[in-house]
C-alpha positions in Angstrom: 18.3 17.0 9.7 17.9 20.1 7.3 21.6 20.8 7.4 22.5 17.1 6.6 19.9 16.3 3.8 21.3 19.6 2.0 25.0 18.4 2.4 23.5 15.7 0.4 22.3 17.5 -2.2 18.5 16.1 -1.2 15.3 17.8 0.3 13.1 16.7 2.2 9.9 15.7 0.9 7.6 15.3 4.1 4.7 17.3 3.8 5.6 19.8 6.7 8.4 20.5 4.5 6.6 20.9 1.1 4.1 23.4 2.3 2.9 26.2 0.1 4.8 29.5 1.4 7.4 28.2 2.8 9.3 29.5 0.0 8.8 32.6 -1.5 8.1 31.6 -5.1 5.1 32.6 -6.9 2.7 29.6 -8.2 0.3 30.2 -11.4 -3.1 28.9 -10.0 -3.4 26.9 -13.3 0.0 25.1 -12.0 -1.9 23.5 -9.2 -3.1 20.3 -9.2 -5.3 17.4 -7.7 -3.4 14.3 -7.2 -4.4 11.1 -5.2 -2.9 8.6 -3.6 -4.9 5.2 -2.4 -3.3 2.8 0.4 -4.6 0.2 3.2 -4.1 0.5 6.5 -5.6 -0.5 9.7 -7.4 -2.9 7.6 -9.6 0.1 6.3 -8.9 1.9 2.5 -7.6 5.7 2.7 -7.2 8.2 0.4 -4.7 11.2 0.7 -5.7 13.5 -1.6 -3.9 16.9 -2.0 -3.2 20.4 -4.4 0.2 20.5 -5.6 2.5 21.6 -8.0 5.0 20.8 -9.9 7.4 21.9 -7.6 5.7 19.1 -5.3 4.5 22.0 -2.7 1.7 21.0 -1.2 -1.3 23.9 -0.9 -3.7 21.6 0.7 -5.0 18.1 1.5 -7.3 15.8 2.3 -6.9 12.7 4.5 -10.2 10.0 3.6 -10.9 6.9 5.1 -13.4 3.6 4.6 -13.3 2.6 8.2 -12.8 -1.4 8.7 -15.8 -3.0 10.1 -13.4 -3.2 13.3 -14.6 0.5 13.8 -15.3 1.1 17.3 -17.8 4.6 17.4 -21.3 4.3 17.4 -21.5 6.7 14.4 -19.7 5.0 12.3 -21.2 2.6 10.2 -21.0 0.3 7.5 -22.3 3.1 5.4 -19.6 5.6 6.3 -16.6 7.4 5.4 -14.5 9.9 7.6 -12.4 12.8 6.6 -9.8 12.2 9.0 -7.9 15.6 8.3 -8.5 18.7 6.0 -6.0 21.1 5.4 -5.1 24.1 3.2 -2.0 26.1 4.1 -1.5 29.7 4.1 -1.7 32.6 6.2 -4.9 31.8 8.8 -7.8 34.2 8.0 -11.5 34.4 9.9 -14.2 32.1 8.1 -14.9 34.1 5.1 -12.0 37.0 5.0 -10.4 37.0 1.8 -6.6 37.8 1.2 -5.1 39.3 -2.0 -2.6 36.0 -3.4 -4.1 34.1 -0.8 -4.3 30.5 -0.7 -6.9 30.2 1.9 -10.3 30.5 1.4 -9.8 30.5 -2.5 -12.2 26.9 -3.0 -9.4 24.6 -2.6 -10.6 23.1 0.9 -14.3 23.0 -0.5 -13.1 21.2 -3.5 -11.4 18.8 -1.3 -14.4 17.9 0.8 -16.6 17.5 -2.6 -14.0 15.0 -3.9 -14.1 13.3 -0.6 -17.9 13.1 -0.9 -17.4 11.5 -4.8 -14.9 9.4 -3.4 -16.6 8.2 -0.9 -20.2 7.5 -2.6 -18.9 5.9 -5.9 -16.1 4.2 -4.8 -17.1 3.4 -1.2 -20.5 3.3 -1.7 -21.0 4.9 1.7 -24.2 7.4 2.4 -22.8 9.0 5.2 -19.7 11.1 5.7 -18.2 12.1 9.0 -15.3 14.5 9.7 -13.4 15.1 12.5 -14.2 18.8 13.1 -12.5 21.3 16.0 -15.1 23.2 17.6 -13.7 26.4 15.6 -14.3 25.2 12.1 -17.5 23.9 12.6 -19.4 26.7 11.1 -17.0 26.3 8.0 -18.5 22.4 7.8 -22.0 23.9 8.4 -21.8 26.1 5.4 -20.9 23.6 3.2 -23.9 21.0 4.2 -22.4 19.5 7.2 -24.3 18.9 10.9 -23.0 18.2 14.1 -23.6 14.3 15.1 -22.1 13.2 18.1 -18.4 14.6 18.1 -18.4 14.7 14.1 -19.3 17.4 11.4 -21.7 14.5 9.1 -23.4 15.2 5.6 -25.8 12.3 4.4 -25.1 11.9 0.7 -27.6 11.4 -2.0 -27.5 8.8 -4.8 -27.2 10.4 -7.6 
């Protein structure tokens, strides 16, 4: 597919494909961005939110959703949003390791989940988001407010 997208002249622009590192260039932090994109689907609202730059490389994102009413697990209620995925691309380091020019661990994840939460209370008007959580990065959710409920990492969030 590579091979016949560049005998084209084209790229492609999936977001395997635009990850950060893949290619070797240096980014100026100040070059990254916070862009949003809102669509329907399984009669519930999402939100893909993600850091990139204007090379279009993606250094993270955020997958939200308002769950339809149609939503089949007990915890999630009328009240809730879920963080379907959370991701920030780089070399993997342990929960709180720091790497020199590294994008992990540099705020953009945590700064993902506090737009969720924005998102999700002003536009959604939920009280309650859920993410989907592995085991592993549980502590990561639990440092940042989180608790474990049911299968889900959830934070209860305040009107303010």
């Amino acid at each position: 597919v590579q091979q016949n997208l560049s005998k084209q002249g084209i790229s492609c622009k999936c977001i395997r494909c635009r990850e950060a590192g893949l290619s070797n260039r240096k980014t100026n932090e100040q070059d990254i961005k916070l862009n949003r994109i809102n669509y329907d689907s399984s009669s519930g609202k999402e939100v893909f939110l993600s850091y990139e730059d204007s090379n279009e490389s993606i250094y993270g994102f955020l997958r939200l959703r308002k769950p339809s009413k149609l939503a089949h697990r007990k915890e999630i209620g009328d009240n809730s949003c879920i963080v379907r995925e959370l991701h920030v691309y780089g070399k993997s380091l342990k929960l709180g390791e720091k790497g020199e020019n590294e994008i992990q661990h540099s705020g953009l994840g945590k700064n993902l989940m506090k737009e969720a939460e924005k998102i999700s209370k002003e536009e959604f008007d939920a009280t309650k988001l859920l993410v989907i959580s592995a085991v592993g990065t549980r502590e990561y959710y639990q440092k940042i407010g989180y608790s474990l409920y049911g299968p889900y990492m959830t934070k209860l969030l305040n009107k303010e």
